[in-house]
C-alpha angles and dihedrals in degrees: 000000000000095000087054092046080054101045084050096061096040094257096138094150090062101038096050075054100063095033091066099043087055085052095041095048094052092053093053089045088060093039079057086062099062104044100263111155119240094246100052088054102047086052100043115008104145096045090049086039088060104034089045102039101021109032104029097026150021107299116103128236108251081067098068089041084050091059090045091049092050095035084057101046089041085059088040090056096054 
């Protein structure tokens, strides 16, 4: 609700922010699951997420692409 909110009232920047940190919290949730340590996934969360979940499970492959799109317009928008 808060990123539309945002897109509403022309705050792109910020909403492109907590779009991806919905994204990117979801995909550590699920790293959790599978006893990576904390460390591994704050460094590097969207390569484990893909190589984890897309390459070596169920999850399909737009999603990873999903977490890099918004990972780089998330960067493009500070």
């Amino acid at each position: 609700k808060d990123a539309q909110l945002l897109l509403r009232n022309e705050r792109l920047d910020a909403a492109a922010n907590r779009a991806y940190y919905v994204i990117f919290h979801s995909a550590q949730a699920a790293l959790e699951t599978t006893k990576v340590c904390a460390t591994e996934v704050a460094l590097r969360g969207s390569e484990q997420f893909g190589i984890r979940f897309v390459k070596e499970g169920p999850i399909e492959s737009r999603f990873a692409k999903i977490l890099r799109d918004a990972s780089e317009l998330r960067i493009d928008s500070n």
